[in-house]
C-alpha positions in Angstrom: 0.0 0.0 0.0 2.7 2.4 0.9 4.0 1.7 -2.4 0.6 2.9 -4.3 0.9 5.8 -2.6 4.5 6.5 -3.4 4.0 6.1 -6.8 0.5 8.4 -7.1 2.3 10.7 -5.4 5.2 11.4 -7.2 2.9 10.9 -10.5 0.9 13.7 -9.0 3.6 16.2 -8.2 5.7 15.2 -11.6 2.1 16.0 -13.5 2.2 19.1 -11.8 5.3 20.1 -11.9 5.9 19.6 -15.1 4.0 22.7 -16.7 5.0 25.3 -14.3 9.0 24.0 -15.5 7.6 24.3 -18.8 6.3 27.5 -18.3 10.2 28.7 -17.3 11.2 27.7 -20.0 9.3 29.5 -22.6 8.3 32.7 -21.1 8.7 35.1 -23.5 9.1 37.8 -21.0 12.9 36.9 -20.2 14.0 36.2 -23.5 16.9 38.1 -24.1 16.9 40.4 -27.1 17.2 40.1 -30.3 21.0 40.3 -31.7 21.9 43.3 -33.7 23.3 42.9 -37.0 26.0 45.0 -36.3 27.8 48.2 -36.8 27.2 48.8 -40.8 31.0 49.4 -42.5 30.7 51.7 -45.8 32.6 49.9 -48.6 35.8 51.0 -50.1 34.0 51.3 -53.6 30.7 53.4 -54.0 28.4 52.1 -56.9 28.9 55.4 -59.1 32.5 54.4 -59.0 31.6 50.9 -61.2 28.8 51.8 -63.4 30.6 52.0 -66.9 31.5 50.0 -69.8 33.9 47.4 -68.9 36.2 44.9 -71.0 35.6 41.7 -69.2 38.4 38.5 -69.0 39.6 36.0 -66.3 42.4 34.0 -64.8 43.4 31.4 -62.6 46.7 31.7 -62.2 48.6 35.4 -60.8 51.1 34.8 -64.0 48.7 35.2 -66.1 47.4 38.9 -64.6 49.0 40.9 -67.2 47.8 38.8 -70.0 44.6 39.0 -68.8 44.4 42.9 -68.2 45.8 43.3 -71.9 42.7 40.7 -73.2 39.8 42.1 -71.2 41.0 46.1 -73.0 40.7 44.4 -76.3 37.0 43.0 -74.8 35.8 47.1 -75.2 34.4 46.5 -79.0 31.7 44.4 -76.9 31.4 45.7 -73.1 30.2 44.3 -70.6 28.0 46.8 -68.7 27.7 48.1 -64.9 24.5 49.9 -64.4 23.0 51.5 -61.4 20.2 50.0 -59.6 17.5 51.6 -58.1 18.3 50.2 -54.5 21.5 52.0 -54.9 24.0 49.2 -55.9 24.5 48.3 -59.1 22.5 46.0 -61.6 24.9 43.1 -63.2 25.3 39.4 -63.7 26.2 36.9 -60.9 27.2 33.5 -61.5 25.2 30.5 -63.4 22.2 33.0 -64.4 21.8 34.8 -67.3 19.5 37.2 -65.9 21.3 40.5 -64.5 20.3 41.0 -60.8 20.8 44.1 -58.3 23.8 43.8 -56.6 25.2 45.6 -53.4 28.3 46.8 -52.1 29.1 45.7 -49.0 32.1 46.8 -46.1 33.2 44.4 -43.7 34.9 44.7 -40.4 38.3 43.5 -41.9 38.4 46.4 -44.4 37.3 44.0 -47.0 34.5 45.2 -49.9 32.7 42.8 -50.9 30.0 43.2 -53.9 27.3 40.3 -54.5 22.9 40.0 -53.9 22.1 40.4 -50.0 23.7 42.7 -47.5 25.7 40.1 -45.5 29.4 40.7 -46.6 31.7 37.8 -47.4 28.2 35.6 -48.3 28.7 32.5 -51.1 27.3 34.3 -54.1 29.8 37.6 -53.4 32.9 38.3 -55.2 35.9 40.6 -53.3 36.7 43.4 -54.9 41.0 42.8 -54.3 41.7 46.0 -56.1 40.2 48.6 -58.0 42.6 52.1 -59.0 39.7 53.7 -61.0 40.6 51.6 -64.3 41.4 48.5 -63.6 39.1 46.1 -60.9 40.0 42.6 -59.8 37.1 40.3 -58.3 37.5 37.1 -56.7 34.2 35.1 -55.9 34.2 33.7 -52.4 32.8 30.0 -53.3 35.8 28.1 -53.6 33.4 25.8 -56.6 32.5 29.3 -58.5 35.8 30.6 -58.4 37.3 27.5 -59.7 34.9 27.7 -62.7 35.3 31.4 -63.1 38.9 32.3 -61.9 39.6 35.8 -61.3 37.4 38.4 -62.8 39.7 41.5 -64.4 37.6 44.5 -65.1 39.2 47.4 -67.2 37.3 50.5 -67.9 36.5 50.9 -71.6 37.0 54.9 -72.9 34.1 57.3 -73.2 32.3 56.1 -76.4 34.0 57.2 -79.8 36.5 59.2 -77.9 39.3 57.0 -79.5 37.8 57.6 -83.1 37.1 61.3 -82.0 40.6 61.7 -81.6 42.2 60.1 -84.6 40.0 62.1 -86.8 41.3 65.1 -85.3 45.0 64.3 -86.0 44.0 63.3 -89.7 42.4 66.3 -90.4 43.3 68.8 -93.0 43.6 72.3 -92.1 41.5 74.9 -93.9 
């Protein structure tokens, strides 16, 4: 008999203990809150500094660089274009879709800029921009898979639009 009891007992107090540890548990009033995202770091690049005209190649290997530079100039007959977006980045293609997409540029605490869909720098779909003088950008896409498809992206600004034929006409021309 003193067994029964035991065991109703401590069936009884476990049944109604059990919701009030429950309750602990969950309450919503001492959840802590919510994580900020963190402090926002302005990118080394602005968007109006990338919109343009751009002769486009790639490598895999650094030897290669100069090579590369010198093939993505001669890629200005057919541009590939940077434009603004409205959100503020700048509309162009990722990777594996032929469809251009909005694209943002993002700072990170390391000093890195990163540029790629989102606003979490350093995510899988963005590519580091390594180096950019204002002629001449070098993007590396973080996915190790990507970037072994894609190498090295080597941007080079294309001249304002028949300023090269602009020119030559001038030093052909005959005085009057």
């Amino acid at each position: 008999m003193a067994q029964l009891r035991r065991s109703v007992l401590s069936a009884v107090l476990l049944s109604a203990g059990l919701p009030m540890l429950t309750g602990c548990s969950t309450s919503s009033s001492s959840a802590p809150p919510p994580a900020s995202a963190g402090p926002v770091i302005p990118p080394s690049v602005r968007a109006e500094d990338i919109a343009g005209r751009w002769g486009l190649a790639s490598y895999h290997r650094e030897q290669d660089r100069p090579r590369t530079e010198a093939a993505a100039r001669s890629q200005c007959a057919q541009p590939y274009t940077i434009e603004r977006s409205p959100s503020g980045g700048v509309m162009m293609l990722g990777h594996d879709n032929p469809q251009i997409q909005d694209m943002t540029l993002k700072g990170s605490v390391e000093g890195k800029t990163y540029l790629g869909p989102g606003a979490e720098p350093a995510a899988a779909d963005d590519r580091e921009v390594v180096s950019f003088d204002g002629r001449v950008m070098i993007l590396k896409w973080i996915d190790p898979e990507v970037a072994g498809r894609y190498g090295i992206m080597v941007l080079v600004r294309c001249g304002a639009e028949g300023a090269a034929r602009t020119a030559r006409r001038k030093s052909t021309a005959v005085p009057q």
